[in-house]
DRENROKOL-652957 format. One line per 8 residues: their letters; for each residue x negated, y, z of N, C-alpha, C, O, CB. Coordinates in Angstrom, 3 decimals. Atoms other than C-alpha are relative to their C-alpha. Glycine has a CB too. Example, Ala and Ser with C-alpha at 12.3 -4.5 7.8 and 13.67 -1.06 7.14 Angstrom:
<pts>
AS	-0.890 -1.190 0.000 -12.300 -4.500 7.800 -0.900 1.200 0.000 -1.936 1.181 0.665 0.992 0.027 1.246 ~ 0.820 -1.190 -0.060 -13.670 -1.060 7.140 0.770 1.090 0.730 0.261 2.198 0.899 -0.414 0.462 -1.415
</pts>
This chain:
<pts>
XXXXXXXX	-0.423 -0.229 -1.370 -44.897 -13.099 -12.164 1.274 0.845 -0.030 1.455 1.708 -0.889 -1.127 0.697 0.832 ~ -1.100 -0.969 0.237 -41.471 -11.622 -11.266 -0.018 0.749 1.473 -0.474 0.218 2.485 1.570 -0.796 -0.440 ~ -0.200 -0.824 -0.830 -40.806 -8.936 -9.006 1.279 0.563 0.627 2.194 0.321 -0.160 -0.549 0.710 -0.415 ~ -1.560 0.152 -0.317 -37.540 -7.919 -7.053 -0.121 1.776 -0.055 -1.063 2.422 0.404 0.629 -1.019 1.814 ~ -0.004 -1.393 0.119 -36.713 -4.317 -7.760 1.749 0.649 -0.172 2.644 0.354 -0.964 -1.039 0.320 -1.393 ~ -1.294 -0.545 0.159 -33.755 -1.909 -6.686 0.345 0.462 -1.538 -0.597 0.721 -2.286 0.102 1.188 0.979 ~ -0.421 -0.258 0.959 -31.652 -1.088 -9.649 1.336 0.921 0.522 2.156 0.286 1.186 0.110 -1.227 -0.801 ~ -0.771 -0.921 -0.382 -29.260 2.167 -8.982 1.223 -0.651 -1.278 0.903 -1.008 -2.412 -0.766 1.721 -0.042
XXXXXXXX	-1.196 0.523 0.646 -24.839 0.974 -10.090 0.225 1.648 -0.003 0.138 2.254 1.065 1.180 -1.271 0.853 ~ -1.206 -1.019 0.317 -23.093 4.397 -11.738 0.715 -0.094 -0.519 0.634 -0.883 -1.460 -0.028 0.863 -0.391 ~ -1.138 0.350 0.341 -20.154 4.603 -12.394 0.674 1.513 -1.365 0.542 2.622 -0.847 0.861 -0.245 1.686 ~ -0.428 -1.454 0.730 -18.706 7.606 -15.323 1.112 0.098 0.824 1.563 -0.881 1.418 0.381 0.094 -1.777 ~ -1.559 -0.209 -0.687 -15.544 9.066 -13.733 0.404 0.223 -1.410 -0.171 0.890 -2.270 0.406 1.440 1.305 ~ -0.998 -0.501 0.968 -12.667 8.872 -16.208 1.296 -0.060 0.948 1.204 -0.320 2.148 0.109 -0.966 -1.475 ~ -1.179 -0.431 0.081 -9.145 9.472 -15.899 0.773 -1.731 0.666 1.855 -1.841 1.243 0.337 0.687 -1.791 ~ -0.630 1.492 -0.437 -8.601 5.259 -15.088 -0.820 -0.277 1.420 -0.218 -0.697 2.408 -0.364 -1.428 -1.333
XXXXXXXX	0.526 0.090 -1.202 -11.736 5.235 -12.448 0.561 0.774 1.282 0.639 0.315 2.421 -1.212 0.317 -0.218 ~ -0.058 -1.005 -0.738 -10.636 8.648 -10.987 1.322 -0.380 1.377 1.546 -0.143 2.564 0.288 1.298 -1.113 ~ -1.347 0.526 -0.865 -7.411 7.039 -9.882 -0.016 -1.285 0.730 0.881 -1.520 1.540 1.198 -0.185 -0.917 ~ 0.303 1.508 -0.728 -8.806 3.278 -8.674 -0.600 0.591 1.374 -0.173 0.177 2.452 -1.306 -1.187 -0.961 ~ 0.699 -0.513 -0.653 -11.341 5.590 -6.741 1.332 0.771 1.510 1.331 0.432 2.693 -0.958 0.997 -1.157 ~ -0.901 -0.864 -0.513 -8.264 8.161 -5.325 0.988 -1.198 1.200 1.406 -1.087 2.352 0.939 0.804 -1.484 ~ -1.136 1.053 -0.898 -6.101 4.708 -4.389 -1.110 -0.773 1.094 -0.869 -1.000 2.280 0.979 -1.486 -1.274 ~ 1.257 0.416 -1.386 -9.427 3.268 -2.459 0.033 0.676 1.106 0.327 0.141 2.175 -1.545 0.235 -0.298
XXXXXXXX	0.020 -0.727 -0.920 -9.781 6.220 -0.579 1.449 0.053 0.820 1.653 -0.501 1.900 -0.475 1.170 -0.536 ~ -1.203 0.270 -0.789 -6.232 6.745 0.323 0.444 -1.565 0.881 0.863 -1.686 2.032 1.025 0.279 -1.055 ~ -0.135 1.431 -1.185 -5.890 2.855 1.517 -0.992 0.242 1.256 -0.573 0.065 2.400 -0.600 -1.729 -0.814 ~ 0.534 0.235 -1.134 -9.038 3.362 3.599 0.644 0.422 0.900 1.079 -0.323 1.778 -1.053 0.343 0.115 ~ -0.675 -0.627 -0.698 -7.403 6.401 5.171 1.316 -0.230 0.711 1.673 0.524 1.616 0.026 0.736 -0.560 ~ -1.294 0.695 -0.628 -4.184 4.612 6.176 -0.089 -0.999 0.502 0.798 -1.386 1.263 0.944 -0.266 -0.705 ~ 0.384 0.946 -0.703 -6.156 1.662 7.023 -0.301 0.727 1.568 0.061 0.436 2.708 -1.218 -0.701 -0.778 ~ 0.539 -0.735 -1.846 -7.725 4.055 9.938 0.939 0.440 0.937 0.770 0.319 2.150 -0.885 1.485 0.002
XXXXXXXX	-0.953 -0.558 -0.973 -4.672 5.649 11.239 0.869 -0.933 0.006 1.771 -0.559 0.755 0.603 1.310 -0.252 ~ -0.274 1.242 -0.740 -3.250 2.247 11.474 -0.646 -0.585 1.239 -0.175 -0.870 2.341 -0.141 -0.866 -0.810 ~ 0.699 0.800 -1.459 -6.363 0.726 13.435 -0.137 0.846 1.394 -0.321 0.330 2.496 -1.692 -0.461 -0.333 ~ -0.170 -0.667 -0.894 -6.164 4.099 15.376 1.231 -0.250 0.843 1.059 -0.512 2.034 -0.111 1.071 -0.451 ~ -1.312 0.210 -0.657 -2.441 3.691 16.398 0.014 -0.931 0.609 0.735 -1.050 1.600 1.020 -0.077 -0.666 ~ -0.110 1.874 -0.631 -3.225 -0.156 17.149 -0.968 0.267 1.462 -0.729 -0.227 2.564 -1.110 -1.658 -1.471 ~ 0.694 -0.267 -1.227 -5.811 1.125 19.555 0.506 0.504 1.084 0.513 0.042 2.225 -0.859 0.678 -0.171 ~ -0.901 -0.523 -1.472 -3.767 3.618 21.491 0.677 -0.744 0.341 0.599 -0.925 1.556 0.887 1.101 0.055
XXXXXXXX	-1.048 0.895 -0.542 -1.104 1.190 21.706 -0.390 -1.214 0.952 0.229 -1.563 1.957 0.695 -0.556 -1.151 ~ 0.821 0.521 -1.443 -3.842 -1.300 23.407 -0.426 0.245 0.938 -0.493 -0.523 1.898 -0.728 -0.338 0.066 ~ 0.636 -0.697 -1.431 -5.408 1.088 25.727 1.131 0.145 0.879 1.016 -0.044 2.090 -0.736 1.585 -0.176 ~ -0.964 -0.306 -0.799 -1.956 1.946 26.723 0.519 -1.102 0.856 1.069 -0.865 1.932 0.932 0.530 -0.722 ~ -0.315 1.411 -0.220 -1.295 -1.793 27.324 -0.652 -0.433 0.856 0.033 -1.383 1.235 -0.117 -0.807 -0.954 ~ 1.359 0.236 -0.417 -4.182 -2.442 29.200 -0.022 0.638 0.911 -0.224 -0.033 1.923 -1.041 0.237 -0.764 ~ -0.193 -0.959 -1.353 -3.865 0.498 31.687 0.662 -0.423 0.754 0.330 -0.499 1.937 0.508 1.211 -0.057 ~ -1.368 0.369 -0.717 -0.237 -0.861 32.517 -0.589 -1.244 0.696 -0.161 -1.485 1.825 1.466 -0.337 -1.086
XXXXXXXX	0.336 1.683 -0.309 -1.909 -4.447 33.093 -0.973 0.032 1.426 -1.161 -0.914 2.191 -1.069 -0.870 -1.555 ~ 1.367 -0.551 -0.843 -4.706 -2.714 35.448 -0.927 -0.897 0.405 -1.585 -0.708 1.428 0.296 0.666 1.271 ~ 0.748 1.249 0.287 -6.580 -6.355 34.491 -1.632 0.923 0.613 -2.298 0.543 1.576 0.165 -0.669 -2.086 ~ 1.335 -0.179 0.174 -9.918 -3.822 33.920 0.219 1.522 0.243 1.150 2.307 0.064 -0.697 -0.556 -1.436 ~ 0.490 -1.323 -0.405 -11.676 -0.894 35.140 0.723 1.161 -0.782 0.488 1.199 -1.990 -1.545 0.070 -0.236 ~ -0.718 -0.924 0.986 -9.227 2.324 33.994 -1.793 0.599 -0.916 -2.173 0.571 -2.087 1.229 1.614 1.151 ~ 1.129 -1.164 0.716 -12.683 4.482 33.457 -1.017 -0.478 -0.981 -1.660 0.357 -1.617 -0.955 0.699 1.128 ~ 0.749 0.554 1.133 -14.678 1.960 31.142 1.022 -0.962 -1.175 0.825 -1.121 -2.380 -1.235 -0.982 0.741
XXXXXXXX	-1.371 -0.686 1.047 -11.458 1.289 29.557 -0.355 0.575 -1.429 -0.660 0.306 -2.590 0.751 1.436 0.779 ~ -0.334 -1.731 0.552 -11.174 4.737 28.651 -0.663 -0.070 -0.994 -0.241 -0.120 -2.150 -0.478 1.428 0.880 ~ 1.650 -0.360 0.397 -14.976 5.012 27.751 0.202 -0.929 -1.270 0.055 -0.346 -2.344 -1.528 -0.562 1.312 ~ 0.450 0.738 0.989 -14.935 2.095 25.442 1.179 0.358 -1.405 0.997 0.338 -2.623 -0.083 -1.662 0.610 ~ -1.026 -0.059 1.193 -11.756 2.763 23.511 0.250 1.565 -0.165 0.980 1.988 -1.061 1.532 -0.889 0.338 ~ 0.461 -1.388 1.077 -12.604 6.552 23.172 -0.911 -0.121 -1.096 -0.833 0.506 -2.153 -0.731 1.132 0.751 ~ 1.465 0.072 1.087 -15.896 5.470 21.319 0.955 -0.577 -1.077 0.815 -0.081 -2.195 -1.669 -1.252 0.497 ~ -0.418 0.698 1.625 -13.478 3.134 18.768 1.109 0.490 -0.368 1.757 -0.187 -1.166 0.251 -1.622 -0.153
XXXXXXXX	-0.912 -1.115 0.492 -10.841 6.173 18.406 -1.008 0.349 -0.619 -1.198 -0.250 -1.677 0.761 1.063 0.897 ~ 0.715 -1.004 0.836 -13.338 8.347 17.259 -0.743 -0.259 -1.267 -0.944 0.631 -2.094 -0.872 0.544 0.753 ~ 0.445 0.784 0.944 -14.965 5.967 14.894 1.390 -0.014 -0.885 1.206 0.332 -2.052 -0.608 -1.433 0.581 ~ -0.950 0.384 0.938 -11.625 5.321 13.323 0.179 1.730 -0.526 0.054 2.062 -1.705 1.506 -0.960 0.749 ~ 0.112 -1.857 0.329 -11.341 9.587 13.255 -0.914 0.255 -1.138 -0.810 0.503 -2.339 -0.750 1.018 1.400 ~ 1.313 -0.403 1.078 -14.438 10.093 11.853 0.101 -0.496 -1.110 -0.085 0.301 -2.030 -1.373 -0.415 0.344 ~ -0.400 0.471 1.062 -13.588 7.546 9.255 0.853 0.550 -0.929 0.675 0.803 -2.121 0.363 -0.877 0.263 ~ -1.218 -1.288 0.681 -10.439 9.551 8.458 -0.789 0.617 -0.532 -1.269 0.374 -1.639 0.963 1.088 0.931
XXXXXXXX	0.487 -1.014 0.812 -11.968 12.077 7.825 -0.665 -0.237 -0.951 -0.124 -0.163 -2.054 -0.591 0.749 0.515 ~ 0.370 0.665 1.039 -14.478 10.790 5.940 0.552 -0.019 -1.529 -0.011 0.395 -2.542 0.070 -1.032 0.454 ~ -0.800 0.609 1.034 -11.935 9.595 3.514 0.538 0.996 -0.415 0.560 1.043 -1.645 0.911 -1.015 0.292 ~ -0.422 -0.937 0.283 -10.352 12.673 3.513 -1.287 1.157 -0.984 -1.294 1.633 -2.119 0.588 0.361 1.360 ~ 1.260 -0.731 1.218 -13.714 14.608 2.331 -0.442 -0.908 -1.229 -0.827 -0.304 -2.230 -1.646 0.318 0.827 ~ 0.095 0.757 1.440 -14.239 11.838 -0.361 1.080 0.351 -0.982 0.779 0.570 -2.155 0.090 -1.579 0.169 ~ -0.761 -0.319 0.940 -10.958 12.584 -1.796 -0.041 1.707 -0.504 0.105 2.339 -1.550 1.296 -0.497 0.504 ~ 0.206 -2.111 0.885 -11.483 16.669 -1.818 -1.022 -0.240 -1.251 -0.931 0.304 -2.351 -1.226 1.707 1.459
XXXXXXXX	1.338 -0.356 0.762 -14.506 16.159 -3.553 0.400 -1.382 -1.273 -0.134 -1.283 -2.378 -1.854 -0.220 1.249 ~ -0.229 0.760 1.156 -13.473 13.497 -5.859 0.961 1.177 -1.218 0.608 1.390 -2.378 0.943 -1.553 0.585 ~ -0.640 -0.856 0.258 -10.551 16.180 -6.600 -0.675 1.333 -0.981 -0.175 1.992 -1.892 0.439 0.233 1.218 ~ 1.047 -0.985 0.673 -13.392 18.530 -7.713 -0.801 -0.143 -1.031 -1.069 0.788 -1.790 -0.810 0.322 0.723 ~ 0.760 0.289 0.746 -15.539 16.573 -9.646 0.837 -0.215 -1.658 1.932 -0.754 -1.823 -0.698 -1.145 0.709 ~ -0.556 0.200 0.948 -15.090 16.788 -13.401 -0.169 -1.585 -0.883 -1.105 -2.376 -0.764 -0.364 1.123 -0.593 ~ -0.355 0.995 1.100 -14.002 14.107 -16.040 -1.836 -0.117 -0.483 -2.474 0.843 -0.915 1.400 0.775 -1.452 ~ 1.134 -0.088 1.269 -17.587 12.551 -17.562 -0.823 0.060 1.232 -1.961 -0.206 0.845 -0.092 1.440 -1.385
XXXXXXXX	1.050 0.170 -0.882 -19.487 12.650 -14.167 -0.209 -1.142 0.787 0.693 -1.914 1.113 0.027 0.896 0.755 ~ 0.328 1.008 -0.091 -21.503 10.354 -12.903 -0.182 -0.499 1.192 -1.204 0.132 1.462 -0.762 -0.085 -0.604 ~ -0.643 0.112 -1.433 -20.817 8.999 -9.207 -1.035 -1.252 0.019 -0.810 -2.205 -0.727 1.969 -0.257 0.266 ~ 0.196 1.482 -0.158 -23.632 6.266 -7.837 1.407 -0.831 1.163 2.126 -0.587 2.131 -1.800 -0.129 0.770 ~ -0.956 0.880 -0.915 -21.621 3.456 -6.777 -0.956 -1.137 0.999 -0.429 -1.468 2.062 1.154 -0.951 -1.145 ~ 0.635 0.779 -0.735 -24.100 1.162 -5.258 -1.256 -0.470 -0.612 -1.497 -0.195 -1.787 0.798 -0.953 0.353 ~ 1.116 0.212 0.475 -27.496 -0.389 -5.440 -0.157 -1.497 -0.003 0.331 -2.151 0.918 -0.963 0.731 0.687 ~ -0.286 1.652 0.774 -27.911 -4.021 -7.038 -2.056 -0.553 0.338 -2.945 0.293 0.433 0.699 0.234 -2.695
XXXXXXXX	1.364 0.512 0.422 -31.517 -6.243 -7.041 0.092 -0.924 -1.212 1.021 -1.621 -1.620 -0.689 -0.779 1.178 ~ 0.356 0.473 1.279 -33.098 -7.426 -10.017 -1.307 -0.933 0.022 -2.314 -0.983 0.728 -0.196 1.214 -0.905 ~ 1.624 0.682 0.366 -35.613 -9.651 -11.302 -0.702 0.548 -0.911 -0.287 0.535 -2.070 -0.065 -1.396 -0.513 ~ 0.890 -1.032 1.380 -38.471 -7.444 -13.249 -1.371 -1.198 -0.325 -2.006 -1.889 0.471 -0.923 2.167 0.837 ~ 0.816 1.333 0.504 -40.728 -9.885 -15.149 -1.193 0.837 0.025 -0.930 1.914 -0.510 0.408 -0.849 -1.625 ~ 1.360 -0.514 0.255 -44.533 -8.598 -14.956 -1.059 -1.100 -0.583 -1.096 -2.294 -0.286 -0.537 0.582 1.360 ~ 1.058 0.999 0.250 -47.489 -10.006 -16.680 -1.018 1.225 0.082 -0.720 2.397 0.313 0.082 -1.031 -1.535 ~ 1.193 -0.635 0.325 -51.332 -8.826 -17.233 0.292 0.870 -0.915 1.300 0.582 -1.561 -1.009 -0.801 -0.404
XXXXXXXX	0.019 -1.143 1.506 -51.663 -5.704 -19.982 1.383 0.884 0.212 1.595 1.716 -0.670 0.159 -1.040 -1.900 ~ -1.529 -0.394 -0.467 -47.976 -4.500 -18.439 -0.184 1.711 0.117 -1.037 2.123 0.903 0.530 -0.857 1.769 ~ -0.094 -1.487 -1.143 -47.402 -0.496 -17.826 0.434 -0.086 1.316 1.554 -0.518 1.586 1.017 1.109 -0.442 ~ -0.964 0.040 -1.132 -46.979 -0.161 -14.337 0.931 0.785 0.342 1.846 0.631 1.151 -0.482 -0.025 0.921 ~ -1.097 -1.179 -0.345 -45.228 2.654 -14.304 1.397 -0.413 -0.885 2.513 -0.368 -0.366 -0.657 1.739 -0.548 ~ -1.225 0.002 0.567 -42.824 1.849 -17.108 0.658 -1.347 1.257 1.863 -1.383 1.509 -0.108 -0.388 -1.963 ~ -0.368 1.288 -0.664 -42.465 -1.456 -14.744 0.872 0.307 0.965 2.015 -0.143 1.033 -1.105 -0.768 0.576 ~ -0.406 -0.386 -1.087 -41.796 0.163 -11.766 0.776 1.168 0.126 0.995 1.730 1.199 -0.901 0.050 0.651
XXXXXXXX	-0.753 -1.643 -0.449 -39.714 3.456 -12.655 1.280 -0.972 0.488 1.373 -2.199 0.500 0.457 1.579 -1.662 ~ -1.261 -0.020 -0.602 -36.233 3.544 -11.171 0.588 -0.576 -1.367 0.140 -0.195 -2.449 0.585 1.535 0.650 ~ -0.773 0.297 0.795 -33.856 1.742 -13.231 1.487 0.049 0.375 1.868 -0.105 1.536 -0.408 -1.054 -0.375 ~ -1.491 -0.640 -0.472 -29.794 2.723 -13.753 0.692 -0.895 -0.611 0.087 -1.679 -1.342 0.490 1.569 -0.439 ~ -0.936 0.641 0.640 -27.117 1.110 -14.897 1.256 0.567 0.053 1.911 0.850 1.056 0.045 -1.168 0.385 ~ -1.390 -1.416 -0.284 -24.112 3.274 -16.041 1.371 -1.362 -0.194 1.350 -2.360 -0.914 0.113 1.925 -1.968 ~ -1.398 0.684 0.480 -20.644 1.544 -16.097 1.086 0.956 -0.516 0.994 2.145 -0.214 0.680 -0.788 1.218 ~ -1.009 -1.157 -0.107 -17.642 3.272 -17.177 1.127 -0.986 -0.431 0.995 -2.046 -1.043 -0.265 1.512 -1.046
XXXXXXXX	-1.565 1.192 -0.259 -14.090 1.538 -17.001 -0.633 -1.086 0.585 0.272 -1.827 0.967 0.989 -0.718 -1.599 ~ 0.003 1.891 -0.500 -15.553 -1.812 -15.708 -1.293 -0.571 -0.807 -1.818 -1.684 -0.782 1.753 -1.142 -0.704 ~ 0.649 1.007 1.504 -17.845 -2.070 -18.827 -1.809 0.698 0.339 -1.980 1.891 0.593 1.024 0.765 -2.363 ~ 1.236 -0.274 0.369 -21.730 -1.832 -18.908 0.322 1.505 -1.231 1.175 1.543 -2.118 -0.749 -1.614 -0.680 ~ -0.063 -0.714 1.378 -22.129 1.226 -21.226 -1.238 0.366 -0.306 -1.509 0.542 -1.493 0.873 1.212 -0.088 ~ 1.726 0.106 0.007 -26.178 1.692 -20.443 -0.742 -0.359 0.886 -0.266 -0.404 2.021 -0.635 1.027 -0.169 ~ 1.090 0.405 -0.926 -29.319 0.580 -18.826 -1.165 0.901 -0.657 -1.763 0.764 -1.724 -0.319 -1.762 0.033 ~ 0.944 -0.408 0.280 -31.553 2.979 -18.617 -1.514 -0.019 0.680 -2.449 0.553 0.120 0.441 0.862 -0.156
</pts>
């Protein structure tokens, strides 16, 4: 019988990740204060047109400023803290499913612990 079981992606930080990681973050962050600018520049557009209600407007395209904000930021505390973390640490990157093979006579526990998978540059380096 097989079973479907999370499997935790880490990543090592080196000196080649640290900087793929640094240029991610920075794109998101310029992605946002783009889609922010694109927003004001519609609301502003949109007022002039007076097509739709000014006050739900407002309402709706404050909620998807602040989302793009919050994002900023976001991005901005990922990079402090990337900034901090040393060379050799281990950052999850995401969580993957697996197929875990079970039969009769099986440990369940060894079956069922948490399983990791380290990468570092790009490359498998363990499964533990």
């Amino acid at each position: 019988m097989q079973l479907i079981q999370t499997v935790i992606v880490k990543q090592i930080l080196t000196e080649e990740s640290k900087q793929k990681l640094l240029n991610k973050y920075f794109a998101g962050k310029i992605q946002m204060q783009k889609e922010y600018e694109q927003l004001q520049f519609e609301l502003k557009k949109l007022e002039k047109a007076k097509k739709y209600q000014a006050s739900a407007l407002k309402t709706h395209f404050e909620k998807e400023l602040k989302k793009r904000h919050d994002k900023e930021k976001l991005y901005e505390f990922q990079i402090e803290q990337l900034h901090m973390l040393p060379l050799g640490s281990e950052l999850k990157e995401k969580e993957v499913q697996a197929l875990v093979e079970v039969n009769v006579g099986d440990n369940w526990d060894e079956v069922t612990g948490q399983r990791t998978i380290i990468i570092k540059n790009g490359k498998i380096e363990e499964i533990r």
